[in-house]
C-alpha positions, 0 to 999 in steps of 0.5 A: 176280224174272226168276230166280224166275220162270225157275225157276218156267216150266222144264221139271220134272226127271225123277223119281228113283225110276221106276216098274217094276211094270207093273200101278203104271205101267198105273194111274198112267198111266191116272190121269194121263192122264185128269188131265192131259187133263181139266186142259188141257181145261178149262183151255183151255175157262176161256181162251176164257171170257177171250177170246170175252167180248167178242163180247157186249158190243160193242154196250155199248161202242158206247153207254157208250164211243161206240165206233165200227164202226172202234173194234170193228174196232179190237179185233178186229185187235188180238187177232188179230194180238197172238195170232198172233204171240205163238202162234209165240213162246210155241209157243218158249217153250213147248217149253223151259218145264212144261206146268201153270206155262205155262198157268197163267201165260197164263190168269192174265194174261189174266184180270187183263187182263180184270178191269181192261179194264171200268176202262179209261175212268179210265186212258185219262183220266189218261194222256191217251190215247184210250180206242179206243186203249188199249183196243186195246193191252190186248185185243191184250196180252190175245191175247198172254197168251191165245197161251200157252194153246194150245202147252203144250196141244199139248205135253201131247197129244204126251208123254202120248198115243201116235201111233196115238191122237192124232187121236182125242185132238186133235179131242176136245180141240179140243171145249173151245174150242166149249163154252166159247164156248157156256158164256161165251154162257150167261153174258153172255146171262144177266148182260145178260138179267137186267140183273145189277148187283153192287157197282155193277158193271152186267152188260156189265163183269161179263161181264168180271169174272166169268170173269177171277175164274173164270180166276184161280181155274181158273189155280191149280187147273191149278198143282196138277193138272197136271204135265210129262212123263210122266218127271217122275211117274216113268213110262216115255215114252208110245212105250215104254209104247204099244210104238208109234214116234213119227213124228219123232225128235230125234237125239242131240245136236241143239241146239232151234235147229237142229231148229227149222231142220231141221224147220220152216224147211226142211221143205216139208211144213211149208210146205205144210200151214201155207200149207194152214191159211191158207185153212182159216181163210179159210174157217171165219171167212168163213162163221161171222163173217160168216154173220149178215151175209149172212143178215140184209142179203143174205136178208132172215133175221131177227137171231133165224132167223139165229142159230138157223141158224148156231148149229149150225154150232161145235155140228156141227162139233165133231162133224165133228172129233171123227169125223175124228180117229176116222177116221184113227186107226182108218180110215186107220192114222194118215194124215190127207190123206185124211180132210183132202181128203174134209172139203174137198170136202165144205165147197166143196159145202156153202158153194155149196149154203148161198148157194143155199138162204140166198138162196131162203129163200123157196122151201119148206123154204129156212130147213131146207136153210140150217140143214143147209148151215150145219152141214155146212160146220162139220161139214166144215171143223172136221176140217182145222182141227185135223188139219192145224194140230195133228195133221199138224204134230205129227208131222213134228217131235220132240216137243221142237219140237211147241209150236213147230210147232204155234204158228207154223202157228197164226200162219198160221191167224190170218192166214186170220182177218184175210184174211177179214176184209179179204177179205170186207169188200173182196169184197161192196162190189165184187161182192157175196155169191156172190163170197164164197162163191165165194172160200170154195169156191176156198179149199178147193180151194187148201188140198186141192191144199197138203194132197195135196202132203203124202200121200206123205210121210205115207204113207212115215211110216205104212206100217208 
């Protein structure tokens, strides 16, 4: 079984015959590219339909499994923690596996778990084990499968688009993860809306049932449309079909674990942009996970003004990302820091200003600015989550290693998720909201000073 499925996860062989004629290899290659980022696209778009299900229907679990606050809380720190471990060793795994078996596996897993997950109650009563307890250990096995979505994404970003355009390709990826967290909100709304009920399934578990069958089927669609490198379809190295020159460069000869040593363990850039991502994080869960909380307890907004207000901040910032990577492949020749430091200072102003005008709602035109600051803090924030943690990250280590890099800086990031969590929660019992904000404030600034430590190197690397 273990020899199968090894077979089936290792990387793909090179191809036998290679493409010579330039023309074959211009149009394959735009054939496959525009193949291969579709598939991961909506590949990781179907993940989040596995993932993100569960925001909608706390409040059933709260009635039909007496859920408590400390249960859901429950829920919450488990993926969390499962999947952002699991995000640094699937990130290993990942860089010695294929690309399409990978992430197929992952979304597959994932959405088995999610079909089972409404049948819990039955399982907890035959084992004996408290239905809290179990269910905690099968969303944080769900983070586990759901860790193996994002590393041979970044495998696939890093082998078939050339360094001189990954930014630009990196942040309009990253949209996938916003729209499908919209499509699944659309979904569950409309099963909970119509109150659905099919095959004595009612709407809250088919919220789970219908996109684990969606993922299944989307986990078989990826087997047959992707594939690995682009020396597997018999297509040169993006470097040589580009003329561009990677970044960072294995040297021959040099084993996985001591690139891992050199370029991750003792590499201070590394450190400093993975310390950096730590209070980006902070700030982007701070402000969209708790944002609701503050407007309806501390502002007086209604649940409806409320999610009117900060439902434009993913929208946005997808926007701010996409516009950042713009800005560093065509503005500065590759160079992240400073579109970074720019977006940062950005989001200290507009957190500031979003609990100034949140608080005087009341003053003309308060619920308009609250709308603005909202959006500018998503259209500021969404750029550095996704230059320094993927973009930046990429490229100070080989391509052999970018799975790797990219999943343990991704740990990092989820430890910002589960500071803000414990750091909100702390801050407004002890000193209230402004101290919230002014946390997120500080944050920026702490990551802008991690991310500057970085600018010399990276200008080294791109000065050319």
């Amino acid at each position: 079984m273990f020899g199968g499925l090894s077979k089936f996860m290792k990387a793909l062989p090179d191809a036998k015959e290679k493409i010579k004629d330039k023309e074959k290899i211009k149009k394959s290659y735009s054939f496959w590219r525009l193949k291969m980022f579709s598939g991961m696209y909506f590949g990781y778009l179907f993940y989040y339909f596995t993932r993100k299900n569960i925001s909608f229907i706390k409040p059933a679990l709260a009635i039909e499994w007496n859920f408590s606050m400390q249960d859901l809380a429950l829920l919450g720190i488990s993926i969390d923690i499962c999947y952002g471990v699991g995000k640094f060793l699937s990130g290993m795994l990942s860089d010695r596996c294929n690309i399409r078996a990978f992430m197929a596996l992952g979304l597959f897993l994932s959405s088995i778990v999610n079909i089972i997950f409404p049948f819990l109650p039955a399982l907890s009563k035959t084992l004996g084990i408290s239905l809290a307890l179990i269910a905690s250990i099968f969303w944080g096995i769900n983070g586990i499968f759901q860790s193996m979505g994002f590393p041979p994404v970044a495998k696939g970003l890093v082998y078939w688009f050339a360094p001189k355009e990954r930014a630009r390709k990196w942040t309009l990826w990253s949209t996938s993860h916003v729209l499908g967290a919209f499509l699944i909100g659309v979904i569950a709304a409309f099963l909970l809306g119509h109150q659905i009920n099919i095959l004595g399934l009612n709407a809250w578990r088919l919220t789970f049932v219908i996109p684990g069958l969606i993922g299944i089927i989307y986990s078989f669609i990826i087997l047959t449309s992707l594939t690995d490198k682009p020396q597997t379809v018999g297509l040169p190295p993006i470097e040589e079909y580009s003329n561009d020159t990677l970044p960072v460069k294995k040297e021959t000869g040099m084993s996985y674990g001591f690139a891992i040593k050199k370029y991750l363990f003792t590499n201070p850039m590394f450190w400093s942009l993975s310390l950096a991502y730590i209070f980006i994080y902070y700030v982007r869960f701070a402000t969209l996970d708790w944002g609701t909380m503050f407007l309806v307890d501390h502002c007086s907004f209604t649940q409806a003004d409320a999610a009117s207000v900060l439902k434009w901040m993913p929208l946005i910032g997808a926007v701010g990302g996409i516009l950042s990577g713009y800005l560093v492949d065509k503005i500065f020749k590759g160079k992240c820091t400073p579109v970074v430091l720019i977006s940062l200072l950005i989001s200290a102003l507009s957190c500031w200003q979003f609990y100034i005008h949140a608080s005087g709602v009341h003053q003309a035109h308060g619920i308009f600015l609250t709308t603005v600051f909202a959006a500018l803090i998503g259209f500021s924030i969404d750029g550095p989550q996704n230059l320094v943690g993927g973009v930046q990250i990429s490229r100070i280590v080989p391509q052999e290693a970018v799975s790797a890099a990219t999943g343990l800086a991704g740990l990092f990031g989820y430890l910002g998720s589960i500071l803000s969590n414990l750091g909100v929660a702390w801050l407004t019992e002890n000193f209230g909201w402004k101290s919230v904000f002014s946390s997120c404030i500080l944050a920026s600034i702490i990551a802008a000073l991690l991310v500057m430590l970085t600018y010399k190197s990276e200008t080294n690397k791109f000065q050319n």
